[in-house]
C-alpha positions in Angstrom: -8.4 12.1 -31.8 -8.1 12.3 -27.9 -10.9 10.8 -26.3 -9.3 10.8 -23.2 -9.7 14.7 -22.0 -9.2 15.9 -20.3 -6.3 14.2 -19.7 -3.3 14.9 -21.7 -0.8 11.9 -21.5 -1.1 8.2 -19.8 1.8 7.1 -17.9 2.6 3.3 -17.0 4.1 3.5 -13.6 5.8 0.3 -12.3 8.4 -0.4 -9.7 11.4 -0.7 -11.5 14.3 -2.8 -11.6 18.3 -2.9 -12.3 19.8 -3.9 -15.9 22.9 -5.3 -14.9 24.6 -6.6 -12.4 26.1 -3.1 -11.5 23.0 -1.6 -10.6 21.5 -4.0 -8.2 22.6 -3.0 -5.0 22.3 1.0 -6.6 18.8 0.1 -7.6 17.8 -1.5 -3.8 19.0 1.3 -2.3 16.9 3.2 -3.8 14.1 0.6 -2.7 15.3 0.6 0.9 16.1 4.8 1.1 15.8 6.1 5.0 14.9 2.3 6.4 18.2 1.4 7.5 19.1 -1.9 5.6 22.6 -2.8 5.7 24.1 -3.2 2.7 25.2 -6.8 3.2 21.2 -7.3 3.3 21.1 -5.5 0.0 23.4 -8.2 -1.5 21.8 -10.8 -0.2 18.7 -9.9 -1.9 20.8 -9.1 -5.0 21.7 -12.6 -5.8 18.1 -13.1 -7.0 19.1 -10.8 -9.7 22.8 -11.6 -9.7 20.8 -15.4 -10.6 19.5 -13.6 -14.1 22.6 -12.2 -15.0 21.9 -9.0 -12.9 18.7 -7.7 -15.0 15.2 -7.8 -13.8 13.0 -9.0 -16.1 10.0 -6.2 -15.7 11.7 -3.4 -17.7 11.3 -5.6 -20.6 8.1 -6.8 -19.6 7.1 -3.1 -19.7 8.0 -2.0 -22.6 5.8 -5.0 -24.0 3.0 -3.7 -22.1 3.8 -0.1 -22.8 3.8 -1.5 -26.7 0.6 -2.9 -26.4 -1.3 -0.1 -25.1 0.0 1.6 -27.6 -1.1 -0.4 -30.2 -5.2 -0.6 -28.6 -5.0 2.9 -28.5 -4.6 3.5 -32.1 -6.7 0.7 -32.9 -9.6 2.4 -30.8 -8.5 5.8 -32.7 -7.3 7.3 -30.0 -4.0 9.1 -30.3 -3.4 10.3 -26.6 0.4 9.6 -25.8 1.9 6.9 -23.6 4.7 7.2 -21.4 6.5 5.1 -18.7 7.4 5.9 -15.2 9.1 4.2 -12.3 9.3 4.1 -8.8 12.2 3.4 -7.9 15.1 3.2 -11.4 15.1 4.7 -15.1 12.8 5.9 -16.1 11.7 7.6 -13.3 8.6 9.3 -13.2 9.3 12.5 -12.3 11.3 12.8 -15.4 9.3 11.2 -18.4 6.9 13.6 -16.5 9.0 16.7 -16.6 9.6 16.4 -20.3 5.8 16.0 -21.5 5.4 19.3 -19.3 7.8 20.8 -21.1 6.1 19.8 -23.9 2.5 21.0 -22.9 0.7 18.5 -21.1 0.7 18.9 -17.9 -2.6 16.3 -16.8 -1.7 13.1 -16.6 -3.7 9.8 -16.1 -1.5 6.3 -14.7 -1.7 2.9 -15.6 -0.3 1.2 -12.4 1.0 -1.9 -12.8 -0.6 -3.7 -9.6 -4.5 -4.8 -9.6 -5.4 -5.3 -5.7 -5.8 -2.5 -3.2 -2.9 -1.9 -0.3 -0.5 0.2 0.9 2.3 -0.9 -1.5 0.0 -1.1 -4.4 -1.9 1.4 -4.2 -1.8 4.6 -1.7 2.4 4.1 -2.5 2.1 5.1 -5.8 -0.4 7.9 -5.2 2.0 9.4 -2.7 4.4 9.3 -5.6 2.5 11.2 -7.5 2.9 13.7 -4.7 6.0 13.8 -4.8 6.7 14.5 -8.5 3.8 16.9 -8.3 5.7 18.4 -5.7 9.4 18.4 -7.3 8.1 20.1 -10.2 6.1 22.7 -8.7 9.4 23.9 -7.3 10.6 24.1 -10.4 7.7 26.5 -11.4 5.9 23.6 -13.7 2.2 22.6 -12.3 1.1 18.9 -12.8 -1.2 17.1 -12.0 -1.4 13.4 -12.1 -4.3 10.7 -11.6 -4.9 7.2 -11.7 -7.3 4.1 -12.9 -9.0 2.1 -10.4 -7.6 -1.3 -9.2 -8.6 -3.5 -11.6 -8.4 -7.0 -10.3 -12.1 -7.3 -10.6 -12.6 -6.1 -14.7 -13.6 -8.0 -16.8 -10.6 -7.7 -18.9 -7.9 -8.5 -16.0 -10.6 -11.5 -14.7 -11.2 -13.1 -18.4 -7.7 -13.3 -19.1 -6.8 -15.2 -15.8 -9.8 -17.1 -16.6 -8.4 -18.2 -20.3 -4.9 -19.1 -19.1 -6.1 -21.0 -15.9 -8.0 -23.3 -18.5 -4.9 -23.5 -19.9 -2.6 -24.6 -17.5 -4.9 -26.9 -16.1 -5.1 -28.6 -19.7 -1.3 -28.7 -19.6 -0.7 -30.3 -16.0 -3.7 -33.1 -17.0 -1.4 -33.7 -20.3 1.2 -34.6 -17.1 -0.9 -36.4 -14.7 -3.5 -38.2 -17.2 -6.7 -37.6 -15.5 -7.1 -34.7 -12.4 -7.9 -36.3 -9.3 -8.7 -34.0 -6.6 -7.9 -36.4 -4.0 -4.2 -36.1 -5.3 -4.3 -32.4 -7.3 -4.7 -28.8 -5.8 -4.7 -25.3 -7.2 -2.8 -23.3 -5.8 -3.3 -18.9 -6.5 -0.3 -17.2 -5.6 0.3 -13.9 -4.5 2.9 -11.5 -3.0 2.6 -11.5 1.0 2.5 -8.6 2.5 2.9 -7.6 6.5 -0.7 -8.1 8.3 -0.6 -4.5 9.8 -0.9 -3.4 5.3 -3.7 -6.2 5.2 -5.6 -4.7 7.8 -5.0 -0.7 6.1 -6.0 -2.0 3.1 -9.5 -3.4 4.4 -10.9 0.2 5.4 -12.5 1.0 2.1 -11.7 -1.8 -0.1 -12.6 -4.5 0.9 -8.6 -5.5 1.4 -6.2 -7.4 -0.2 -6.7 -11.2 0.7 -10.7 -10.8 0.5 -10.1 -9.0 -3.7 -7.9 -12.0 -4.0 -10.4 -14.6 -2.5 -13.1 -12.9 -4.9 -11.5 -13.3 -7.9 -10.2 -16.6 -6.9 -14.0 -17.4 -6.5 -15.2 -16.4 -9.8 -12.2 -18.2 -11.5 -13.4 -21.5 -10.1 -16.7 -20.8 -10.7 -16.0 -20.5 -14.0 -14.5 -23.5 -14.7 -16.0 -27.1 -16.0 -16.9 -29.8 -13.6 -14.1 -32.2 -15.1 -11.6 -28.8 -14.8 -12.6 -28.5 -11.1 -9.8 -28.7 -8.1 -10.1 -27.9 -4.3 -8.0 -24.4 -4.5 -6.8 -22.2 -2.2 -5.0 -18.7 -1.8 -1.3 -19.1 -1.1 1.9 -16.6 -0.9 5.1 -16.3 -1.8 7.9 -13.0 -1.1 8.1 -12.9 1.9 10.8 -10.5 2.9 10.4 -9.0 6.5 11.8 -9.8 10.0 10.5 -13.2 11.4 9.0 -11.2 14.6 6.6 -8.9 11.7 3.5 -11.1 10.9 3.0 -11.3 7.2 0.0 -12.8 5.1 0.6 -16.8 4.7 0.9 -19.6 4.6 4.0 -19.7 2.0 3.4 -21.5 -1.4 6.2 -23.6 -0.1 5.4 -24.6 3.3 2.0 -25.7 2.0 3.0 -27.5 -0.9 5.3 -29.4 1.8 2.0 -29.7 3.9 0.0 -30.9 1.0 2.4 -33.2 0.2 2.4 -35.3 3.9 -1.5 -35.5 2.9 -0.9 -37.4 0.1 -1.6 -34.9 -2.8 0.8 -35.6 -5.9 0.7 -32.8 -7.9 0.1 -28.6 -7.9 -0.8 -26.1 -10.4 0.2 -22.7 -9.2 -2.0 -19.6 -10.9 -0.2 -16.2 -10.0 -2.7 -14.1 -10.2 -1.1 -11.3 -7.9 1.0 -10.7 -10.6 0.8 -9.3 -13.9 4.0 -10.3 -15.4 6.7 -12.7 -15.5 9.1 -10.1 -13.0 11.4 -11.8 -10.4 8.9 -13.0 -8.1 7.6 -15.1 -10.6 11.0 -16.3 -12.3 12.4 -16.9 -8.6 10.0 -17.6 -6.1 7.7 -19.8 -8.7 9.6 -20.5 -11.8 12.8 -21.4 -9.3 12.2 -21.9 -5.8 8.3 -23.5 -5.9 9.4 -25.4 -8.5 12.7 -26.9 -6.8 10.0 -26.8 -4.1 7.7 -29.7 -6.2 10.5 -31.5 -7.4 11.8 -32.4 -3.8 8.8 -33.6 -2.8 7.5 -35.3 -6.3 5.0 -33.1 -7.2 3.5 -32.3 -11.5 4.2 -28.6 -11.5 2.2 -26.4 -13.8 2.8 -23.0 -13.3 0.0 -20.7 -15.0 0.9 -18.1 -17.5 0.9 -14.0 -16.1 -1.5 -12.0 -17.9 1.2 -10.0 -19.4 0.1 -8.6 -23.4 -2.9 -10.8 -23.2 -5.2 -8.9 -25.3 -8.3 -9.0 -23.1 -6.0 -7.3 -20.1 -4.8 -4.8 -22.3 -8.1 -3.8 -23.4 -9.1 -3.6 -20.2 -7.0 -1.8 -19.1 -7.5 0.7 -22.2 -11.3 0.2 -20.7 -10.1 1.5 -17.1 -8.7 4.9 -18.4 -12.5 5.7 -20.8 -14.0 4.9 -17.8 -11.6 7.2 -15.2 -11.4 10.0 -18.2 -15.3 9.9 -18.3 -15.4 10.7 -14.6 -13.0 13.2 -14.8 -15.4 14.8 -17.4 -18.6 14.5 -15.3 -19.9 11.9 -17.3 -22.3 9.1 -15.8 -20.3 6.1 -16.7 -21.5 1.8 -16.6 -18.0 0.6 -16.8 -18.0 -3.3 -15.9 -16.9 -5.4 -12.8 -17.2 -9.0 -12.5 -20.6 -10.5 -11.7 -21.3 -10.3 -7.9 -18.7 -8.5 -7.3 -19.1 -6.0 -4.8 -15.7 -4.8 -2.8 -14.6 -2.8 -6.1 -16.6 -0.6 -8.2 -16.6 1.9 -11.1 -16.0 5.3 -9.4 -13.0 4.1 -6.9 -10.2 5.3 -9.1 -10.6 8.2 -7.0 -9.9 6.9 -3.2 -11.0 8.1 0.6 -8.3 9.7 2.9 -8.8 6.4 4.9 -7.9 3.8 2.2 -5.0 1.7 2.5 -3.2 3.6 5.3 -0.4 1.9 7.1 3.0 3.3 5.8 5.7 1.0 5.0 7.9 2.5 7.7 6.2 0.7 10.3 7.8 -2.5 9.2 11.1 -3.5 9.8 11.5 -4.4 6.2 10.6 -3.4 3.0 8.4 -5.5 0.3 11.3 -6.8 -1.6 11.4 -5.5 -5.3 10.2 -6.9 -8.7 
């Protein structure tokens, strides 16, 4: 049956990435289009891949995901296709769109694969909606395409991070022997981003760093005394010019910082992230973690949500609760406790939110 009318198909939309080495510098172009990067940036950047063997790990981190939706759906009875769309390499959304048009359904509902509000994660993806709504209505095919609400405060994105924070902290004591938190810190990662996109994405939202800082809350709030750390929000991918202002300070500089003060070990919880995609197997899984060995640090690094089955049913969750709207239905779809700068409804978002286009900055928000 399809419970979700009156939408047609669900799309996971993600950013994209190259699967070999020949299509890294292809594939950042198409990340950098119209901003003027030269190319011997664009190799520069590349030797993060080049580092893997040229293949980003999201693609297959997707089609885990894409699996696993799959799978809730039909579990839940519900037998409304999924598809997958990128932003910027195969499969790109405008086609796996195109050919469910051709097919007959033509109103589509997205899964986007980023849970705070901003420009990059948010309003970016909307205006690529536009644009494929756009491309195929000059092709004489209408389409029309909406989206689930951030979702870094459900239940099912929160719980999850909730689980695996238990669990890495009961893998770095396994290290250290007891926590001490003269000596330990926590350390919750996320993806910088230029200030002038912080201060877009506060209009309506509530903004980026203060979603983080919420969910940070109510994961430490959730934990056991003996469990409990000082914690603090930290970032890592930083790609722009030096003169741009973006979000910090850098996981690295402060582990460095924390380590002049005498703390002896980190665990790191990336919950900006959903996956295991570059910016987890470099910045973290390499860098931080070259990072903590040169200044003697226990390293835990956090599992991503990934397939976790509460995210994924949360995220099946998200799309009842956007298809109810759609259908005019009153709908008491959850957030976390207290929390107050998300709420059921804001799948569909002002004029106002997140503005601040990514041309302002002199760089782009390097890839996943």
């Amino acid at each position: 049956m399809n419970t979700t009318a009156p939408i047609d198909t669900l799309v996971l939309m993600s950013f994209g990435g190259p699967e070999a080495p020949e299509e890294v510098v292809p594939f950042l172009k198409n990340v950098t289009a119209g901003r003027g990067i030269p190319e011997e940036r664009l190799e520069e950047v590349g030797e993060h891949y080049y580092g893997f063997g040229g293949k980003s790990p999201i693609n297959d981190q997707n089609k885990a995901l894409l699996q696993a939706l799959r799978d809730e759906l039909e579990r839940r009875g519900i037998d409304t296709p999924v598809i997958w769309g990128n932003r910027n390499w195969e499969p790109y959304l405008t086609d796996t769109v195109r050919a469910e048009a051709q097919a007959g359904r033509t109103r589509f509902l997205s899964i986007d694969t980023s849970a705070y509000s901003s420009y990059s994660s948010c309003r970016q993806y909307r205006e690529d909606f536009a644009k494929t709504i756009d491309e195929l209505s000059a092709e004489g095919t209408s389409v029309t395409i909406d989206k689930i609400r951030q979702f870094y405060n459900h239940p099912g994105y929160a719980e999850a991070c909730a689980v695996l924070l238990r669990e890495g902290i009961a893998d770095f004591t396994k290290q250290v022997g007891a926590l001490d938190a003269a000596k330990h810190r926590i350390l919750f990662v996320t993806h910088s981003i230029p200030n002038v996109m912080q201060d877009a994405s506060a209009v309506a939202t509530g903004g980026y760093r203060a979603q983080h800082e919420e969910l940070m809350t109510h994961l430490l709030d959730g934990l056991a005394e003996s469990e409990t750390l000082p914690a603090e929000l930290v970032y890592c991918s930083r790609s722009g010019s030096p003169e741009v202002p973006w979000l910090e300070p850098d996981v690295n500089d402060r582990m460095t910082e924390l380590a002049d003060d005498g703390v002896t070990g980190v665990i790191l919880v990336p919950i900006g992230f959903i996956s295991d995609h570059m910016e987890v197997a470099f910045d973290l899984d390499t860098e931080a973690k070259e990072t903590a060995a040169e200044v003697g640090f226990a390293f835990t690094r956090v599992a991503t949500v990934g397939t976790h089955p509460l995210f994924v049913s949360g995220l099946v969750d998200l799309v009842e609760e956007r298809t109810a709207q759609l259908r005019g239905e009153q709908t008491s779809a959850p957030v976390v406790a207290g929390s107050t700068a998300l709420t059921p409804g804001s799948g569909a978002c002002s004029i106002d939110c997140c503005r601040g286009r990514i041309e302002r900055m002199t760089e782009p928000n390097w890839p996943t």
